[in-house]
Structures are given as structure tokens and as C-alpha cells.
N, C-alpha and C positions, 0 to 999 in steps of 0.2 A: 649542192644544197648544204648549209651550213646546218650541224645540229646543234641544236640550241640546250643550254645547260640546266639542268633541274640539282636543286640543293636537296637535303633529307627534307626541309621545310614544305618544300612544293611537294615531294614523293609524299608524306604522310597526308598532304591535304589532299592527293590522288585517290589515296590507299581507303582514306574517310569515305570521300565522296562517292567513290566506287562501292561502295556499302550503303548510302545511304544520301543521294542525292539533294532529297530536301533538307537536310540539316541547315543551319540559322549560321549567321557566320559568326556569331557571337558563338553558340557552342564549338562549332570548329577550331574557333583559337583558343578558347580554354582545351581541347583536347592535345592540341597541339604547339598551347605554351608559345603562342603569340597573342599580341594584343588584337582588338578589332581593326582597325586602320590598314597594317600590312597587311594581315591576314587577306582581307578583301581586295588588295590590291594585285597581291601574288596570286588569287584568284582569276584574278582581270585578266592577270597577264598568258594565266598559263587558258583562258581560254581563249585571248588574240592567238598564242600561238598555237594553238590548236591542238594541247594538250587532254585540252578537253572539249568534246566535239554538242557536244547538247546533254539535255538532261531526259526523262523522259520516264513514264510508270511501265515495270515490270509486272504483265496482267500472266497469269498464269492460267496455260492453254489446257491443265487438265481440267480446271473448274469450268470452261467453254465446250467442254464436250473433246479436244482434239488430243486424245493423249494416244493416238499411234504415229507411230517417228517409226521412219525408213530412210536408211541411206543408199543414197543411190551412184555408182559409180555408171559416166556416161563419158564412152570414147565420140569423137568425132571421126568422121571422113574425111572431113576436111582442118586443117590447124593453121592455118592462115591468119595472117594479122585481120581481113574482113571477114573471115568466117566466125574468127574468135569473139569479133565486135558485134555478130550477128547475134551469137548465141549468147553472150552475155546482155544484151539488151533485153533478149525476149524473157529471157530469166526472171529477170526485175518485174514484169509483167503478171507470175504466178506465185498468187500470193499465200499458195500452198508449200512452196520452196522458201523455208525458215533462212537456210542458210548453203551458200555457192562459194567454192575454193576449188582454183586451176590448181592439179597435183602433178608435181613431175613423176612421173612413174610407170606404167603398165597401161594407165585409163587416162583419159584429159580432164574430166570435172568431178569434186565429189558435191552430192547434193543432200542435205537434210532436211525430209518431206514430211509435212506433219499433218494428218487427215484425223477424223472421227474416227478411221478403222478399215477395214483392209478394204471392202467393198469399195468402199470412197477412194482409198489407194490406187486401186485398180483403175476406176473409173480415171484420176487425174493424168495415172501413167500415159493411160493409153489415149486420153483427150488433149493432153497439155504436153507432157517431159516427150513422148517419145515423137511429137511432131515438130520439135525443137528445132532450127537449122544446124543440119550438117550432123544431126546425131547418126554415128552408125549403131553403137550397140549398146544396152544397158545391163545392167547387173544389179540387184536388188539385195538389200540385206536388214529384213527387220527387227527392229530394236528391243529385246524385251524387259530391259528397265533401265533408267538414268540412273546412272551413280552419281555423276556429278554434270551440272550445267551451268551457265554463266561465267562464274571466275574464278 
């Protein structure tokens, strides 16, 4: 797979956008000292190549009620290329698990679990993460404040 080349021009219109989605592309190339034309067009291009994957609103999960986050390290029993495909499918599935990363290390998946609070925690553990395929063992570790999130 060939990687494809990004100038400062495309990086700063990344660096924008990643801050601030809906911007006008008329503001965009005044910030970044192109005209409207290219600017929009290196836009195009850097979302053909899938520099940039969609756009989307950042709703913030503590004004929702869900500001407990748990990470959770879970080994398998199994690490098979169809055990691997088992449990990452059903993953996708719980819409309590924020975010899913294979770690090479000690444990196979780490996961960031985000409930109302620990009650709710519990209840998802033991209804959802730990009937997971192929899990053997989990480890829990709760969060008690974000320093930093996003980017």
C-alpha cells in the first residue's frame, strides 16, 4: 500500500478541522492563506483518500448523565485469528464500550467503559464485558478524572 503524500497545506487544513469541523471553507483558506478553489479541492482530495473519514458532533457524555469511565483490561482464552473476529464483533455491539484496543502485552484488549456509575458499571460487567467470547479474565480500573480527551 502506497502512502500517499500530505504537504503543510493539507496538515494545517487537518489540524483546523480536527478542531472545528464545521468551519466554511471560505474561513478555512483565509486561515490557511489559500484561496477558496484549492482549498476545497485539497479538501476533496484528502477525504477520497481517507485522510479524513467523516465529520460528526462531539455531544459530551457528562451533561448525559454518563461521566463514570472504567478501563477495563480483558485477557482471552482463546487469541485465534476466529476468536479474535468473535470478540471484536460482539464488542461493537455494547454501546457502553466507548472505545476497544488489541495491546500487545500481559492482557489482550484494553477497553473504555463509560456508565452513569458504578452500579450501572457492575450491572454492564457482569451482563455484557464478561460474557464476551473467549474472555478469561478481567481487571478493572476506575477513572477518577479526565485530564485530557480527544486530541
Amino acid at each position: 500500500m502506497q502512502k500517499t503524500e500530505i504537504d503543510s497545506f493539507d496538515r494545517s487544513i487537518l489540524d483546523h478541522l480536527a478542531i472545528d469541523g464545521r468551519m466554511s471553507v471560505t474561513e478555512l483558506s483565509k486561515k490557511i492563506g489559500l484561496s477558496k478553489t484549492p482549498c476545497q479541492a485539497r479538501i476533496k482530495r484528502l477525504e477520497a483518500n481517507g485522510f479524513i473519514t467523516g465529520y460528526r458532533a462531539i455531544i459530551d457524555p457528562i451533561k448525559l448523565g454518563l461521566d463514570h469511565v472504567a478501563f477495563v483490561e480483558v485477557k482471552l482464552h482463546d487469541t485465534r485469528d476466529k476468536a479474535l473476529a468473535a470478540f471484536n464483533a460482539s464488542v461493537l455491539n455494547i454501546k457502553e464500550i466507548e472505545q476497544c484496543h488489541m495491546i500487545a502485552g500481559s492482557f489482550d484488549y484494553l477497553l473504555k467503559v463509560r456508565t452513569q456509575d458504578i452500579n450501572d458499571y457492575r450491572r454492564i460487567m457482569g451482563e455484557k464485558i464478561s460474557t464476551l467470547p473467549h474472555v478469561s479474565v478481567t481487571s478493572t480500573f476506575v477513572a477518577m478524572q479526565a485530564v485530557k480527551e480527544g486530541g
